[in-house]
N, C-alpha and C positions, 0 to 999 in steps of 0.2 A: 682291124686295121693295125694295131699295133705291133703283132706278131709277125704280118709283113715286111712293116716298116725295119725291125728286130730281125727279124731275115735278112732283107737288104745290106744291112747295117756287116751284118756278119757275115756274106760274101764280097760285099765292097765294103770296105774299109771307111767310114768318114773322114773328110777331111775338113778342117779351122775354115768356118764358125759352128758349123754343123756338131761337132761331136761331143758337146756338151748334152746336146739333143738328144743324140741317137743314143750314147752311150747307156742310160738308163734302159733303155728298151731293146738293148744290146743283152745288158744283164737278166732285164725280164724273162729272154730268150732262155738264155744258155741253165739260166737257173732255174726255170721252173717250166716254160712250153716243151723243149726239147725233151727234159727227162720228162715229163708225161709222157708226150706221145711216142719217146723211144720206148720207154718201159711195158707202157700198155701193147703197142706191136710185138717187142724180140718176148717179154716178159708175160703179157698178158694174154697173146696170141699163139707164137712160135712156141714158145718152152712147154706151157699147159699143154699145148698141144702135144706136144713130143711127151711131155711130160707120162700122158696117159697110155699109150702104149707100155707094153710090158719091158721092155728094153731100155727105154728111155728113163726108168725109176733105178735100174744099177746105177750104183755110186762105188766113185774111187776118190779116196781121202775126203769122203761127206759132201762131193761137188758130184751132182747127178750126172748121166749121159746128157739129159734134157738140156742141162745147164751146160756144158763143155761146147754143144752142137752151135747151141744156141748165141754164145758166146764169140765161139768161133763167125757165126757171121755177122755178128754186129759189127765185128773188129772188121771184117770185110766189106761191110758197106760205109765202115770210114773210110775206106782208101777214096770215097766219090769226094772227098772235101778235103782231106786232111794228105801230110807226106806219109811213104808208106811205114816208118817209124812209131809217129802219133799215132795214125791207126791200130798198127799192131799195140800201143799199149794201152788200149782202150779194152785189150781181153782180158789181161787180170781183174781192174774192176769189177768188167762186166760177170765176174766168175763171185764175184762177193754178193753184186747186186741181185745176180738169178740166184744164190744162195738162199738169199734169205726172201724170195718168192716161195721156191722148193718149203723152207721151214716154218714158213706163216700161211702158206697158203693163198697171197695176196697179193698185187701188184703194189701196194700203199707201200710196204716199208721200200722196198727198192724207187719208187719212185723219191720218197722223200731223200735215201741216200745217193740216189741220181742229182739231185737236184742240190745237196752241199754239197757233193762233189765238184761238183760244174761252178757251184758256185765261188769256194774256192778258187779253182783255178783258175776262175776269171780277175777275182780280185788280188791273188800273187801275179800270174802272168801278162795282166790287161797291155796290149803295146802303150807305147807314149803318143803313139797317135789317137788314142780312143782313152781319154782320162775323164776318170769317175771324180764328180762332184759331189 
């Protein structure tokens, strides 16, 4: 229930008295549901996958094909939420986090760095409509 509500929250915006409320479960969101289950799909599914094919292990400056591919559509299925800007800078990240998939073997470190990433930039950029208590 709460990750809906954390859903909700983050395509409608809360508004006064509500965003005291939502606003934690806003963050719950963005800091640790989201990057699970982005990581475990682009990371734990697509890139592995890519990964294992013979092609998809060439690397250029130590960033795999697998990870470049894979990267590339993450930044792409931001565009379903985000302007196409945010989206597209969702790729560099996304080229650090499949990184260190590729070099650990695991979707763990990327999630975790998914997940202060997001965190962060929830708590620099949170609007003034959604203030964290």
């Amino acid at each position: 229930m709460i990750p809906v509500l954390g859903v909700l929250a983050y395509f409608h915006p809360p508004r006064a008295p509500f965003t005291v409320l939502l606003a934690p479960l806003l963050f719950i969101n963005l800091a640790i549901t989201f990057p699970v289950v982005e990581e475990w799909v682009f990371r734990g599914l697509l890139q592995e996958r890519l990964y294992r094919a013979s092609w998809g292990q060439h690397a250029f400056l130590g960033i795999s094909v697998a990870n470049i591919i894979t990267s590339a559509v993450f930044a792409l299925v931001h565009l379903w939420n985000h302007p196409p800007l945010a989206a597209l800078s969702t790729f560099f990240p996304s080229l650090v986090f499949g990184f260190f998939r590729d070099r650990y073997g695991t979707v763990l470190p990327s999630m975790w760095l998914h997940g202060v990433y997001n965190a962060t930039y929830f708590l620099i950029w949170t609007p003034t409509s959604v203030p964290i208590t």
